[in-house]
MARGU-642860 format. One record per residue: residue number from 0; residue in three letters; x, y, z of N, C-alpha, C in turn. Coordinates in nm, 4 decimals. Example, Ala and Ser with C-alpha at 12.3 -4.5 7.8 and 13.67 -1.06 7.14 Angstrom:
num:0; residuo:ALA; neast:1.3190; nnorth:-0.5690; nup:0.7800; caeast:1.2300; canorth:-0.4500; caup:0.7800; ceast:1.3200; cnorth:-0.3300; cup:0.7800
num:1; residuo:SER; neast:1.2850; nnorth:-0.2250; nup:0.7080; caeast:1.3670; canorth:-0.1060; caup:0.7140; ceast:1.2900; cnorth:0.0030; cup:0.7870
This chain:
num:0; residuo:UNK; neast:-1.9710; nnorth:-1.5630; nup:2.2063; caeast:-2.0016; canorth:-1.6316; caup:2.0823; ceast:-1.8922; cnorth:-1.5999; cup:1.9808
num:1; residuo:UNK; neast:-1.8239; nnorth:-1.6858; nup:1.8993; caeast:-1.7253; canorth:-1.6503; caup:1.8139; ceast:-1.7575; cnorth:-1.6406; cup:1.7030
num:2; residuo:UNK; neast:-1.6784; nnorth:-1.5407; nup:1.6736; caeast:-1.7287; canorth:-1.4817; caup:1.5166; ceast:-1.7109; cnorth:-1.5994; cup:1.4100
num:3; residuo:UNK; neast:-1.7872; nnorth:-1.5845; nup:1.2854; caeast:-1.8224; canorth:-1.6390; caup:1.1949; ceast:-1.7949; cnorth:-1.5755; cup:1.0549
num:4; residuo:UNK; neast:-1.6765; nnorth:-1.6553; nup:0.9886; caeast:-1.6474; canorth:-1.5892; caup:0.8778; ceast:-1.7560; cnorth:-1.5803; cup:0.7734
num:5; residuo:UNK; neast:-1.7262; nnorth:-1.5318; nup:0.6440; caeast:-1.8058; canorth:-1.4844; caup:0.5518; ceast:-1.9398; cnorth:-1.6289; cup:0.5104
num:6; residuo:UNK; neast:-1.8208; nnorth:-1.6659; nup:0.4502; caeast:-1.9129; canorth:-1.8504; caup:0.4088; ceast:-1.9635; cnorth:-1.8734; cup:0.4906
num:7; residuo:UNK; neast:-1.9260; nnorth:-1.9393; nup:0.6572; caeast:-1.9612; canorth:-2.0015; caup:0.7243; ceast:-2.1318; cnorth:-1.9453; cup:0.7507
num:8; residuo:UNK; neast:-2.1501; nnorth:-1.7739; nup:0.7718; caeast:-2.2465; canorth:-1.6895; caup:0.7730; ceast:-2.3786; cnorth:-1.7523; cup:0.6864
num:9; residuo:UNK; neast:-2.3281; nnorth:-1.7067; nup:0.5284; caeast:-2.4101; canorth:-1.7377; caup:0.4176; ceast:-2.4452; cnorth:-1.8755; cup:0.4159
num:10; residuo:UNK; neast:-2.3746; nnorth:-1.9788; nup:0.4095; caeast:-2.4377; canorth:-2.1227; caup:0.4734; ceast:-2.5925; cnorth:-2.1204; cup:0.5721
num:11; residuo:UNK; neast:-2.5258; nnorth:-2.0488; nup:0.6652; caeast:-2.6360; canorth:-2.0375; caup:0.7941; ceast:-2.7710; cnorth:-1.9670; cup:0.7520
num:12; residuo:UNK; neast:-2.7205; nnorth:-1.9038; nup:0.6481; caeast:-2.8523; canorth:-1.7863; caup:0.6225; ceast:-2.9308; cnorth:-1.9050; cup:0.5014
num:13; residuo:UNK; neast:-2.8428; nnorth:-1.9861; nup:0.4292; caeast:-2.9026; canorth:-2.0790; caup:0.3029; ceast:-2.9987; cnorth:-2.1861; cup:0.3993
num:14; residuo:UNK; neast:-2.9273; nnorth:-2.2333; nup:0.4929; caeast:-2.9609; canorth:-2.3284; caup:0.5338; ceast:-3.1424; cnorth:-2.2850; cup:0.6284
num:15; residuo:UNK; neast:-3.1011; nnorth:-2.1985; nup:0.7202; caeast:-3.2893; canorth:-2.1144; caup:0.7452; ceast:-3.3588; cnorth:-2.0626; cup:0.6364
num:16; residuo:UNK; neast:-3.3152; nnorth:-2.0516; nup:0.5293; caeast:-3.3948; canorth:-1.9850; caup:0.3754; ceast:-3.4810; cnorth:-2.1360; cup:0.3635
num:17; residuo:UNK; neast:-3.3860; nnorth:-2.2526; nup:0.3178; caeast:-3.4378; canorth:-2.4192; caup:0.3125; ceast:-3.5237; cnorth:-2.4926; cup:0.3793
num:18; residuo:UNK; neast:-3.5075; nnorth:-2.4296; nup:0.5046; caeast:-3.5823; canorth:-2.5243; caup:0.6039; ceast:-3.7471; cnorth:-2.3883; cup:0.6076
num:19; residuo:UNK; neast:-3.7142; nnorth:-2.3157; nup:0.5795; caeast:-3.8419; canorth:-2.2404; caup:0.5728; ceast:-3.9043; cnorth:-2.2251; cup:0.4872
num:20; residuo:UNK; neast:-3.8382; nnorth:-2.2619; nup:0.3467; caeast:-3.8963; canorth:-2.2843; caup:0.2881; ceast:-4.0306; cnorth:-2.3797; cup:0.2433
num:21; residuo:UNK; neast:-3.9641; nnorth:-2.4802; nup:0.3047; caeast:-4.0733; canorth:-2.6164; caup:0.2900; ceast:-4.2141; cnorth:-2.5973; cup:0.2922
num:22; residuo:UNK; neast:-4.2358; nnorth:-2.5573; nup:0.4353; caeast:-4.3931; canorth:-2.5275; caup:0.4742; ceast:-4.4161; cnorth:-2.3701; cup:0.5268
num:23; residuo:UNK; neast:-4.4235; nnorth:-2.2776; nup:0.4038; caeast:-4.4492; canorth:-2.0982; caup:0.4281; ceast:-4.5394; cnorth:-2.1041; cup:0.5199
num:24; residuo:UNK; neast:-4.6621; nnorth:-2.2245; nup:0.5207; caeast:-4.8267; canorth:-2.1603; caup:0.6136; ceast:-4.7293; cnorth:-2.2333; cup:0.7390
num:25; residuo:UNK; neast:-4.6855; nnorth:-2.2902; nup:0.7726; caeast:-4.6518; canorth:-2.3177; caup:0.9369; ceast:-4.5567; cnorth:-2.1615; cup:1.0000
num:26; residuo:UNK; neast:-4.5201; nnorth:-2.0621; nup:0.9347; caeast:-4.4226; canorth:-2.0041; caup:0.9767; ceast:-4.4792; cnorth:-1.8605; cup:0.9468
num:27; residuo:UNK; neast:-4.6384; nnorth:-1.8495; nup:0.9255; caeast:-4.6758; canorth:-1.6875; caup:0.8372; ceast:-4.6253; cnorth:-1.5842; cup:0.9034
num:28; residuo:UNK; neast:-4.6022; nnorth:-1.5679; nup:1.0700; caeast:-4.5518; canorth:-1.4387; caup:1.1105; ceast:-4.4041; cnorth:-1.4114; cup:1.0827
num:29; residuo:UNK; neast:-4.3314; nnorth:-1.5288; nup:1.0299; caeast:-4.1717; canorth:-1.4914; caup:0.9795; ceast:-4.1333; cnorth:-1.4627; cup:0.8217
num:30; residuo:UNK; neast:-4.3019; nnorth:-1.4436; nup:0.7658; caeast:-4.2277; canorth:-1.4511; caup:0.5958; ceast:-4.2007; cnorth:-1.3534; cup:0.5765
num:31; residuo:UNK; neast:-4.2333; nnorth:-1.2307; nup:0.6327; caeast:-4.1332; canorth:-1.0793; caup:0.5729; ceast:-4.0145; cnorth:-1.0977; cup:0.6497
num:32; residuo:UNK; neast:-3.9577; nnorth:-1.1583; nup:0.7467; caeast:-3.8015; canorth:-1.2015; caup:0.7452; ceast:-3.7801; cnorth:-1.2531; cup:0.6695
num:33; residuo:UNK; neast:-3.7799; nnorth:-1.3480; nup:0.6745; caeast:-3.7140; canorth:-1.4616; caup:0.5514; ceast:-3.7486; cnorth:-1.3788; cup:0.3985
num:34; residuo:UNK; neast:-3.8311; nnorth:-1.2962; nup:0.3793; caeast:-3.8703; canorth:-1.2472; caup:0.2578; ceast:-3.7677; cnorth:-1.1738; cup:0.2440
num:35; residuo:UNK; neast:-3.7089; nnorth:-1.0830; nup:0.3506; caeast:-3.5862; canorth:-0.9942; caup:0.3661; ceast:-3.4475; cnorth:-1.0415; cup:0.3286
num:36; residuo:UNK; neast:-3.4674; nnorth:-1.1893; nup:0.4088; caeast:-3.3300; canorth:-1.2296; caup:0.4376; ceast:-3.3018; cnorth:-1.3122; cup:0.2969
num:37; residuo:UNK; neast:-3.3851; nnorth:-1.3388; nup:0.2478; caeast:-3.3923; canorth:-1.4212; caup:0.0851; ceast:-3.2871; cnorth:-1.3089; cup:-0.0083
num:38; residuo:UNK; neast:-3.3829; nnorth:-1.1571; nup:0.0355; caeast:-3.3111; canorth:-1.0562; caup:-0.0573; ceast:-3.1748; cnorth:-1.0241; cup:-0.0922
num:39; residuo:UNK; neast:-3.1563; nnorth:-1.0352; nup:0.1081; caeast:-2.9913; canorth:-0.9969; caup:0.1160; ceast:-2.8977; cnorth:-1.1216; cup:0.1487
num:40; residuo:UNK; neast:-2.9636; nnorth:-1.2585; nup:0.1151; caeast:-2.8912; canorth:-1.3520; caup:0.0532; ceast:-2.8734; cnorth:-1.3052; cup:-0.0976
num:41; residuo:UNK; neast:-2.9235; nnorth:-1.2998; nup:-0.1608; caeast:-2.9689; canorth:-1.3121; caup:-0.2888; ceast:-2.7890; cnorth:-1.2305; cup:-0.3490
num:42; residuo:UNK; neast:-2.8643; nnorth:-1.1077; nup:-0.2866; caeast:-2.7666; canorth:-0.9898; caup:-0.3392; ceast:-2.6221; cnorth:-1.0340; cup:-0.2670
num:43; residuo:UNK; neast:-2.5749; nnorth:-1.0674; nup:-0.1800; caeast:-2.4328; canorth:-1.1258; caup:-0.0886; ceast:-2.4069; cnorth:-1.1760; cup:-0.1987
num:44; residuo:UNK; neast:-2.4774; nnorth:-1.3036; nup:-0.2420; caeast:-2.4641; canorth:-1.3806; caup:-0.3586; ceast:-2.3778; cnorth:-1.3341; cup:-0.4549
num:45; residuo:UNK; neast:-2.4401; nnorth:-1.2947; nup:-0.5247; caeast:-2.3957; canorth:-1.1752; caup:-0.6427; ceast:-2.2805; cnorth:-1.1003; cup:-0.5974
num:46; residuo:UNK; neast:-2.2675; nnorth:-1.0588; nup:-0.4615; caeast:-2.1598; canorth:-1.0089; caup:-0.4682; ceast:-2.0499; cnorth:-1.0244; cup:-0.4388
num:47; residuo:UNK; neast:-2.0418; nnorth:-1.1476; nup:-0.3984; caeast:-1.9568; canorth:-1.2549; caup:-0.3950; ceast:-1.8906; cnorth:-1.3723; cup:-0.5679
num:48; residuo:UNK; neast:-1.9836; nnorth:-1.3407; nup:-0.6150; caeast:-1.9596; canorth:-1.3664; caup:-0.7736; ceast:-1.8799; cnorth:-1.2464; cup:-0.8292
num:49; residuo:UNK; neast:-1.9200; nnorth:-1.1618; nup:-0.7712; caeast:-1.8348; canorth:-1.0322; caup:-0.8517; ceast:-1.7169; cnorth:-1.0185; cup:-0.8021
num:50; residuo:UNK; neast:-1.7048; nnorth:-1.0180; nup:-0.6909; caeast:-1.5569; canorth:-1.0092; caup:-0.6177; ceast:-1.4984; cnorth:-1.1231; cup:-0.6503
num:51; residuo:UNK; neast:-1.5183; nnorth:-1.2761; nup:-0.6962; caeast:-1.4313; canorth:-1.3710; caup:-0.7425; ceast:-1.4101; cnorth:-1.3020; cup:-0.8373
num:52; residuo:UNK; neast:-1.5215; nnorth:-1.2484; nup:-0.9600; caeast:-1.4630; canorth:-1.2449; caup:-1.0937; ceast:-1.3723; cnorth:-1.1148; cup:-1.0650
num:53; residuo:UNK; neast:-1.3037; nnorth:-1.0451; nup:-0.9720; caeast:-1.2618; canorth:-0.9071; caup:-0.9621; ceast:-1.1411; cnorth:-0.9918; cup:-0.9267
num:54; residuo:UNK; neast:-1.1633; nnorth:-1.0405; nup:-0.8455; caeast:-1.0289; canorth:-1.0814; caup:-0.7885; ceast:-0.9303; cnorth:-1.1335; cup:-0.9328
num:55; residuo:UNK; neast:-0.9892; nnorth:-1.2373; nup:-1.0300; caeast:-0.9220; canorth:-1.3021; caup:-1.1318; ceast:-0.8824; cnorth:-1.2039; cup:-1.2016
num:56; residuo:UNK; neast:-0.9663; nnorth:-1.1009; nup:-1.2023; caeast:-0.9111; canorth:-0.9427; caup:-1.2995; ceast:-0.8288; cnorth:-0.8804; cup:-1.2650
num:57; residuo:UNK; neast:-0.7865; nnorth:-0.9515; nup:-1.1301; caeast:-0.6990; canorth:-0.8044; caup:-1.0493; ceast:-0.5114; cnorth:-0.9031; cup:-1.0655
num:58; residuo:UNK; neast:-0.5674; nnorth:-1.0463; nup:-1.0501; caeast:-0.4830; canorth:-1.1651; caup:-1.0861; ceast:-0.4024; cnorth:-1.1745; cup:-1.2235
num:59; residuo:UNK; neast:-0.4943; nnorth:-1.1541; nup:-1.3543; caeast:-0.4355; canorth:-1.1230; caup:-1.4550; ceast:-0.3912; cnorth:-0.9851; cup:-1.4899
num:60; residuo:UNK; neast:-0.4481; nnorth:-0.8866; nup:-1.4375; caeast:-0.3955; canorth:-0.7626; caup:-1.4525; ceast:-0.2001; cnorth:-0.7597; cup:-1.3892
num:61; residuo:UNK; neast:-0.2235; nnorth:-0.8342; nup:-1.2957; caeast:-0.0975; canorth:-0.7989; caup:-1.2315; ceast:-0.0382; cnorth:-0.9142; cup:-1.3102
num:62; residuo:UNK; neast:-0.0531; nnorth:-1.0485; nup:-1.3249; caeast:0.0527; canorth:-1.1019; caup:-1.4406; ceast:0.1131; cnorth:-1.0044; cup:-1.5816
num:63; residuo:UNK; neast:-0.0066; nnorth:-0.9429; nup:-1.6214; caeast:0.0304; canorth:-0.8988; caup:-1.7074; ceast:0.1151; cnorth:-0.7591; cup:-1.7065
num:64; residuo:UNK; neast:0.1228; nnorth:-0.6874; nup:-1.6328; caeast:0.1868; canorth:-0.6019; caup:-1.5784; ceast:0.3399; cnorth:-0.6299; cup:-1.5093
num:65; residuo:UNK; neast:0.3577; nnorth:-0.7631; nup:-1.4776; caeast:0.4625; canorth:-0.7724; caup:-1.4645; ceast:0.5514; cnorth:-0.7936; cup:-1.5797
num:66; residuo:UNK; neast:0.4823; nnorth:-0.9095; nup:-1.6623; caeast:0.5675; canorth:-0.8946; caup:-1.8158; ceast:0.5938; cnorth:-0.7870; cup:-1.8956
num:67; residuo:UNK; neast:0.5005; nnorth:-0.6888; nup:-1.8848; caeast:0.5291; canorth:-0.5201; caup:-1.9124; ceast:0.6172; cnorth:-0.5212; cup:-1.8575
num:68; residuo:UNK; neast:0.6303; nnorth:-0.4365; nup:-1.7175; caeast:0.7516; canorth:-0.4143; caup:-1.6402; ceast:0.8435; cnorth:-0.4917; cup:-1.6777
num:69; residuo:UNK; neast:0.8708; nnorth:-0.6079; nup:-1.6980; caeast:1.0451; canorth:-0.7100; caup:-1.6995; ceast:1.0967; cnorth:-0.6636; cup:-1.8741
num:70; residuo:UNK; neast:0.9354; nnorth:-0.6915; nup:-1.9624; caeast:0.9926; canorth:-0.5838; caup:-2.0785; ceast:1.0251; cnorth:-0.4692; cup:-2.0652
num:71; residuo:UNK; neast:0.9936; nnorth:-0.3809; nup:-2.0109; caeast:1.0204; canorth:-0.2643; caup:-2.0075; ceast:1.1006; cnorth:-0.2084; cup:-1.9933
num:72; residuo:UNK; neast:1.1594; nnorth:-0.3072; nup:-1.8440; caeast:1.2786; canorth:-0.2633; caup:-1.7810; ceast:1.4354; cnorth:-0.3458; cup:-1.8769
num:73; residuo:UNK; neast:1.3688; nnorth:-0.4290; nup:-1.9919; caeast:1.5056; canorth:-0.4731; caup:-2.0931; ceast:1.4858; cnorth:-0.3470; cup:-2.1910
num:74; residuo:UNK; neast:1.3856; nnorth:-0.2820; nup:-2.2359; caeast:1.4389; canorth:-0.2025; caup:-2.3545; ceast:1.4710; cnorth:-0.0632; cup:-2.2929
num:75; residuo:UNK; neast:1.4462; nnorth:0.0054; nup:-2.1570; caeast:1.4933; canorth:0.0859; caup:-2.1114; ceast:1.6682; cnorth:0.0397; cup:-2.0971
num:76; residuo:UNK; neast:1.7174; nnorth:-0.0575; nup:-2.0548; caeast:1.8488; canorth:-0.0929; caup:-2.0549; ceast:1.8912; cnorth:-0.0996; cup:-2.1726
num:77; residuo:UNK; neast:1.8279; nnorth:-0.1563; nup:-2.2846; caeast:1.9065; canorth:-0.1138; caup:-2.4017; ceast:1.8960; cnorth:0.0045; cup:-2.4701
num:78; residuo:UNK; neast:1.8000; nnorth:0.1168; nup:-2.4688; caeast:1.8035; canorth:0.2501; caup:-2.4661; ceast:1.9101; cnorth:0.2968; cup:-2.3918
num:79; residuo:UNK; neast:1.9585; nnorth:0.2931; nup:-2.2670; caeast:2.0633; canorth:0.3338; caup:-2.1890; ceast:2.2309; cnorth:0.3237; cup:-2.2686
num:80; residuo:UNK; neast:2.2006; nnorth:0.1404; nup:-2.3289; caeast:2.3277; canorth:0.1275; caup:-2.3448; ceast:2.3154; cnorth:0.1668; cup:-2.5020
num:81; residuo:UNK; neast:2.2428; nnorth:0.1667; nup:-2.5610; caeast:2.2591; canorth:0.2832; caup:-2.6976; ceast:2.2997; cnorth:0.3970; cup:-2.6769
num:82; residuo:UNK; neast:2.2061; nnorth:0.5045; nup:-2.6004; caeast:2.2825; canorth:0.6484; caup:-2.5550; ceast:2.4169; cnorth:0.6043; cup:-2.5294
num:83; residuo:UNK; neast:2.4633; nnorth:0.5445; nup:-2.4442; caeast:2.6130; canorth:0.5303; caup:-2.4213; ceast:2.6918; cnorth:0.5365; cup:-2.5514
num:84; residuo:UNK; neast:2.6644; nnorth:0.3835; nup:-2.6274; caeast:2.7313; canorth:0.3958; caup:-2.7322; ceast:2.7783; cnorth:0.5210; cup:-2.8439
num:85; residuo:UNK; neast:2.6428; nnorth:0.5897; nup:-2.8113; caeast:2.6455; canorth:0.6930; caup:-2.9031; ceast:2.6907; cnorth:0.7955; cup:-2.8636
num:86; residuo:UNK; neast:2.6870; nnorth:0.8691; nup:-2.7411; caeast:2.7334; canorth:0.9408; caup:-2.6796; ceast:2.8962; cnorth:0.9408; cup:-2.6206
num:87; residuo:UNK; neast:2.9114; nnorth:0.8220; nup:-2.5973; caeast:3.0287; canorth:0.7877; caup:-2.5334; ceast:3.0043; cnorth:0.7633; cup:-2.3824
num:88; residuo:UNK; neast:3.0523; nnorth:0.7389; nup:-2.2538; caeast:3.0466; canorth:0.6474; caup:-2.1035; ceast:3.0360; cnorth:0.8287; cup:-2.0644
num:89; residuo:UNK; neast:3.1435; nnorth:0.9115; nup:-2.0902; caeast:3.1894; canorth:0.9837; caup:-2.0235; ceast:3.0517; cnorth:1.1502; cup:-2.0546
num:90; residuo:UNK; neast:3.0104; nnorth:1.1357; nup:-2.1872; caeast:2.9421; canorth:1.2484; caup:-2.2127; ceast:2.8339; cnorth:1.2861; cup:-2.1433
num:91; residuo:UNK; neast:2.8740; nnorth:1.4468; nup:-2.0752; caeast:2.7534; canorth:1.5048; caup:-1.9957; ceast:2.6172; cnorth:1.5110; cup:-2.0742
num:92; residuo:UNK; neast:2.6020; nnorth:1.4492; nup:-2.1934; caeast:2.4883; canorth:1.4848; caup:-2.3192; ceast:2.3939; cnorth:1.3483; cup:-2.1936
num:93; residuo:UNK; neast:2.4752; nnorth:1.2521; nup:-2.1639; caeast:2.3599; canorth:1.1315; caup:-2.0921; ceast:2.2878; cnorth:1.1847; cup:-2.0049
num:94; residuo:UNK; neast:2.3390; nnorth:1.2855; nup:-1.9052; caeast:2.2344; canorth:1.3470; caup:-1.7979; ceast:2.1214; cnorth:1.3634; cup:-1.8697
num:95; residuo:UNK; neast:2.0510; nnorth:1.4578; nup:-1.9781; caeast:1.9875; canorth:1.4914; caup:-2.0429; ceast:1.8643; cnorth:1.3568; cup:-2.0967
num:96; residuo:UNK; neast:1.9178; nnorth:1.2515; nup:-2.0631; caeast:1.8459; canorth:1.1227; caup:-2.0908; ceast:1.8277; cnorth:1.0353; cup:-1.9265
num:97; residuo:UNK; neast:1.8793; nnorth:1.0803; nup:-1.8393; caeast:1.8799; canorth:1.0373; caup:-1.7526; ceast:1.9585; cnorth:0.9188; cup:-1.7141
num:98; residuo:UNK; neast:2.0774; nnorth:0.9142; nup:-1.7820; caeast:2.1331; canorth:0.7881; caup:-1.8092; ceast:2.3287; cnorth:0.8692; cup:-1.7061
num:99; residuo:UNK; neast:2.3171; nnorth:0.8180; nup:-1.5726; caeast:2.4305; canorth:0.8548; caup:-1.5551; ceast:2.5923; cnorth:0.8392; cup:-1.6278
num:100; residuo:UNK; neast:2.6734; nnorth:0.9432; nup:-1.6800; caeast:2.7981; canorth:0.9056; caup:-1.7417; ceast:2.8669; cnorth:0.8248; cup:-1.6105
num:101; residuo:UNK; neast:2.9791; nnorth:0.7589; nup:-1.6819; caeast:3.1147; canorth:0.7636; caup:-1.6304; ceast:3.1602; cnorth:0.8293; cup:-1.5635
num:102; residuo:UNK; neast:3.2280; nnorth:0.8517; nup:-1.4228; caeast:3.2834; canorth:0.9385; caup:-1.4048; ceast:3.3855; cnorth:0.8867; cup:-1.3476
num:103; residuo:UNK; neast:3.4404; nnorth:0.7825; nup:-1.3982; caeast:3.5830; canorth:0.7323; caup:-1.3173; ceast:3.5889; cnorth:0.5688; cup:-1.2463
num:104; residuo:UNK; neast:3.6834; nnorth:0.5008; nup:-1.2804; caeast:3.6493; canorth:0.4056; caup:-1.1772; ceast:3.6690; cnorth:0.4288; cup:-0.9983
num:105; residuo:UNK; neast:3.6969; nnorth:0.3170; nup:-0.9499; caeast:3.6765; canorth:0.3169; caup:-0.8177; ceast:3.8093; cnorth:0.3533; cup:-0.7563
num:106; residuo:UNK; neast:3.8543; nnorth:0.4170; nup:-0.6141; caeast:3.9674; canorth:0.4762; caup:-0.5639; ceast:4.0451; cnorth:0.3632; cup:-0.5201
num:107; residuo:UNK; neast:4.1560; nnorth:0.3315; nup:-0.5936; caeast:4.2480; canorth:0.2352; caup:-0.5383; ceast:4.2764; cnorth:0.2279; cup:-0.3898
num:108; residuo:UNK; neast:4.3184; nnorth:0.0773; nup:-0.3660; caeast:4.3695; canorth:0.0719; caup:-0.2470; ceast:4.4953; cnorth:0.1110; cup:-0.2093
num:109; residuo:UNK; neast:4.5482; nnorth:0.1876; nup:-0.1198; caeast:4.6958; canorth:0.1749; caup:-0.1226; ceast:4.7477; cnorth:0.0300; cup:-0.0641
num:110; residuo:UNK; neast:4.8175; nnorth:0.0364; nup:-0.1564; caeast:4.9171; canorth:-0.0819; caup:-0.0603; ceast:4.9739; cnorth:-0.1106; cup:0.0685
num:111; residuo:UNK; neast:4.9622; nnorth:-0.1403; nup:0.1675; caeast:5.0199; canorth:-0.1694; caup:0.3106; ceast:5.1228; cnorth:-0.2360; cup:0.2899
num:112; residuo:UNK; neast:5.2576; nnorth:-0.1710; nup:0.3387; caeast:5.3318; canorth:-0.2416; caup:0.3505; ceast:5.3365; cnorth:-0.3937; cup:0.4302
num:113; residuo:UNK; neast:5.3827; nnorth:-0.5114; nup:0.3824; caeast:5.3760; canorth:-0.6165; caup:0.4548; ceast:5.4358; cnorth:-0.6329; cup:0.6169
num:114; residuo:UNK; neast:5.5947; nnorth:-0.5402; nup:0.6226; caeast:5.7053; canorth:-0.5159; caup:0.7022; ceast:5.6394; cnorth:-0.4099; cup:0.7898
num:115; residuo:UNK; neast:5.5157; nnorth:-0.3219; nup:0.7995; caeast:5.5022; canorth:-0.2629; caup:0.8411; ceast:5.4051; cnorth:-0.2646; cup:0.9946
């Protein structure tokens, strides 16, 4: 028998809640099931309302957290390039801010001779 996702489940459980409903006296030895299964429809329910509304919370939380972060990460860069300014590229005072100095550009290439 193949499994049955979440919805497809709760459908199945709405749909025997409906049809048993109609006529309770044709069915008296199943109403503490269905009395059961009403419950833990009931509550799935609900908790399926909560996890949408969690999910949208978890949706805007992280939009909004990213615009933090992209701000964040511009005024940390201009904090950086202030210390610089103020300090100078080369001053060991930037370690202290966490802002690596200068320490040189990059090691030239030597030249290869063409003739060689």
């Amino acid at each position: 028998m193949p499994r049955r996702n979440h919805a497809d489940t709760i459908e199945v459980w709405r749909r025997i809640l409906d049809s048993t409903d109609e006529d309770p006296k044709e069915y008296p030895e199943l109403k503490p099931a269905r009395t059961k299964l009403a419950k833990v429809y009931k509550r799935v329910a609900e908790l399926r309302a909560r996890q949408a509304r969690l999910t949208a919370a978890k949706q805007a939380a992280t939009r909004e957290m990213q615009v933090l972060l992209e701000e964040g990460s511009k005024t940390a860069n201009l904090l950086r390039v202030g210390l610089r300014l103020h300090h100078g590229n080369r001053s060991p005072k930037l370690i202290q801010h966490g802002v690596p100095p200068f320490r040189g550009g990059r090691p030239r290439k030597k030249k290869t001779d063409p003739q060689g």
